[in-house]
VEXTIMI-315742 format. One record per residue (C-alpha): residue in one letter; x, y, z. Coordinates in steps of 0.2 Angstrom, whole numbers, plus 5000, padded with zeros to 4 digits. Layout:
N
AXYZ...
END
This chain:
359
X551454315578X552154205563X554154245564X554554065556X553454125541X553954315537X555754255540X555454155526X554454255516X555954355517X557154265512X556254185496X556454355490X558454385495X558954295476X557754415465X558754555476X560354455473X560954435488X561454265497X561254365515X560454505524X560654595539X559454675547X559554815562X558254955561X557354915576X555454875570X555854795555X557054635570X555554665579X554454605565X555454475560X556054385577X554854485592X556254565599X556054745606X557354785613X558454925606X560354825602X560054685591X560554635573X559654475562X560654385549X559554285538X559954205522X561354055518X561954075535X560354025543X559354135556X560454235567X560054365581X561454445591X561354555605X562354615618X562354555637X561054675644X559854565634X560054405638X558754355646X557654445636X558054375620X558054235626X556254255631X555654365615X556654275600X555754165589X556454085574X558354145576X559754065586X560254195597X562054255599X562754355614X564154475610X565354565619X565354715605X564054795591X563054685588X563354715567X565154705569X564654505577X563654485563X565454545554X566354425561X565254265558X565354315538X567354355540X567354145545X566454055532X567854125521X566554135504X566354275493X564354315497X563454465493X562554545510X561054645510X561054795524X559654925525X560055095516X558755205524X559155125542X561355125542X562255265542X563955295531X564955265547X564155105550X564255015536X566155065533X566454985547X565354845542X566454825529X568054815537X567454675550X566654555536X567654475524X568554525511X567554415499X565854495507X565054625496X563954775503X562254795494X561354945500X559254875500X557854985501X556354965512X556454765508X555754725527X554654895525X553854825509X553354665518X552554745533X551254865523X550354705522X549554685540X549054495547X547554465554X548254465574X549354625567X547554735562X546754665579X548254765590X548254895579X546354935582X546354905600X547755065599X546555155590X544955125602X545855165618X546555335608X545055385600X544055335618X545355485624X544555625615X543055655623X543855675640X545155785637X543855895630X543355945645X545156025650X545056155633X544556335637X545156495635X546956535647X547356365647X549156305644X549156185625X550456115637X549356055650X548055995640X549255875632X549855835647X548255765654X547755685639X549555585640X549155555658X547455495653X548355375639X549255295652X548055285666X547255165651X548455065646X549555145633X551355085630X551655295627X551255405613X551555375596X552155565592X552555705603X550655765605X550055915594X548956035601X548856195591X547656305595X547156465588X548356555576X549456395579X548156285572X548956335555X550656245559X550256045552X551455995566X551256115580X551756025595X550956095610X551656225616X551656345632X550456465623X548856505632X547256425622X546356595613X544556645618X544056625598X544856495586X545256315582X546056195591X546856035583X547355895591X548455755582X549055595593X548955435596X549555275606X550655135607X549654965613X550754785613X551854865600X550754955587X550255125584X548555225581X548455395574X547155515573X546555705570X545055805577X544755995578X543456085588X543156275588X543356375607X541856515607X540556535593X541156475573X541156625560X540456565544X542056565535X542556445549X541156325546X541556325527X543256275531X542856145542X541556095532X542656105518X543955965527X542855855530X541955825515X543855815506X544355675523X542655565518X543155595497X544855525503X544055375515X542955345500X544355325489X545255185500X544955025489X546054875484X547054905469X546655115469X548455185468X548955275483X549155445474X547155435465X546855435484X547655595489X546855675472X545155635477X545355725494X546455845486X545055895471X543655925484X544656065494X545256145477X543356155471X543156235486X544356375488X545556295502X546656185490X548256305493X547956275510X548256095509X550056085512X550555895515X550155735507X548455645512X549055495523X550155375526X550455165532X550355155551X550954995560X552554945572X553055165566X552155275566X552455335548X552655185536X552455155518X551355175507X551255355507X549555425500X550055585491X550155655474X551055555460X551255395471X550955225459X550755095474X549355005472X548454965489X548054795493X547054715504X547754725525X548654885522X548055005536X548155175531X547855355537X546855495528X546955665535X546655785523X547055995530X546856175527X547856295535X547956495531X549356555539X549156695553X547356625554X546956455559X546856285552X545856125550X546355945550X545255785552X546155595553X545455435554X546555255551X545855125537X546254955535X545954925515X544854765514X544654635498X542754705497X542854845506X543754945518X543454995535X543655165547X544555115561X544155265571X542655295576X542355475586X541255595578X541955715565X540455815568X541156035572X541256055591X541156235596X541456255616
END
């Protein structure tokens, strides 16, 4: 991974922010910037130089994963070190510190550690905004996490049937994901059968798989770092018609929403053109949640594909689309595949069948 270069990618942007420094200490994004993963750690970048602290239960790992950044051992938070080396050069310096990733407790005491010459300036997805544009070796990791999860789904289908724990079909498929290589899960799995196929995000749970109904299953992996996501639903016993349709009708609104993905489409004509085919169709109040989302070092990463959204994709983003139905007390549909947007065209990651499997 370039460090050296997004480090300074970054940091040619801290003056049109108007900042002199910024600290960084949400996990991925110091990950990103330096290869460090573990979970204390805290990057300083800007007039001060390149800076990671950590505390001693990393030494030797950062001293192993660190690129780019002097490393500093600290005895104490590892932001209030960073505090410290500001409070020192004694110069009035505006610092940049993630809003979405500090809470109010931290960055008071931020604050009070760094000089009094140091001005706070809450930044919003600065690193975030960087990462939507995946590198080459970035999209390579990030389909090998979506081959080895999508090369999962045809096992586990042979633990679904009736009387059978959502619990334990999760289970197996987890076990599965590790037998293979997998870091862990991206999520908590989802396995919603029956009735609870209607919940977007039904976890599985200790109910017993139905004799009739759908069954979804959302889930993915962690591989070196990166994450996969996908959807499937399949149908236990024989599909009513109205199932069928709704099915039927997913899936044609998932491959309107893949055609959609294209270098400079904005992120919410994506979500319309999913959104348009289930609404021709009957099911469009049934599609309760936006289109997709940016998958990379988390699981849920901008840009956001839903309604109203201006971003414009560009070229190495990587992308969900996973259009849904879901009629409450009933059952619901969901199909997901991840898309890396290209500068001619873009590309399905995953690629297990979509066609309706009835057991």
């Amino acid at each position: 991974m370039d460090y050296r270069g997004r480090q300074k990618c970054l940091m040619e942007n801290l003056a049109l922010h108007r900042v002199d420094n910024v600290l960084v200490t949400h996990p991925p994004n110091v990950r990103y910037l330096c290869g460090f993963t573990g979970t204390a750690g805290a990057l300083l970048l800007g007039n001060v130089g390149q800076v990671f602290f950590t505390d001693g239960r990393y030494t030797q790992q950062a001293k192993e994963e660190v690129e780019g950044a002097r490393v500093v051992i600290s005895r104490s938070n590892p932001v209030w070190a960073a505090a410290r080396m500001l409070q020192k050069r004694a110069r009035r310096e505006a610092l940049g510190v993630e809003a979405e990733h500090m809470s109010l407790a931290a960055r008071s005491g931020l604050a009070r550690e760094a000089s009094r010459g140091t001005r706070l300036r809450p930044l919003s997805y600065l690193v975030e905004r960087q990462r939507m544009i995946k590198d080459a070796e970035e999209i390579r990791k990030i389909r090998a996490a979506v081959l080895l999860a999508s090369g999962l789904f045809d096992q586990i289908i042979q633990f679904v049937r009736p009387g059978v724990y959502e619990t334990d079909v999760a289970a197996e498929l987890e076990y599965a994901a590790r037998k293979a290589g997998a870091q862990e899960m991206s999520f908590p799995t989802i396995v919603a059968s029956g009735k609870r196929s209607a919940l977007p995000h039904g976890r599985a749970s200790r109910q017993r798989i139905p004799e009739r109904g759908f069954v979804v299953f959302d889930f993915g992996v962690i591989l070196d770092g990166y994450c996969s996501d996908m959807t499937r639903t399949l149908y236990v016993g024989r599909p009513p018609e109205q199932a069928r349709k709704m099915y039927s009708a997913v899936r044609q609104a998932q491959q309107a929403g893949l055609d959609a993905v294209a270098m400079g489409v904005s992120a919410g004509d994506v979500d319309g053109a999913a959104r348009r085919v289930l609404r021709r169709a009957g099911w469009g109040r049934y599609f309760t949640h936006s289109t997709g989302h940016g998958v990379g070092l988390e699981i849920h990463e901008p840009p956001r594909l839903a309604a109203g959204e201006r971003e414009l994709l560009c070229a190495g983003m990587v992308v969900t689309v996973e259009p849904g139905a879901y009629v409450p007390e009933e059952g619901g549909v969901r199909i997901e595949d991840m898309v890396v947007v290209g500068d001619r065209a873009s590309e399905v990651l995953t690629p297990t069948s979509k066609e309706l499997i009835a057991l």
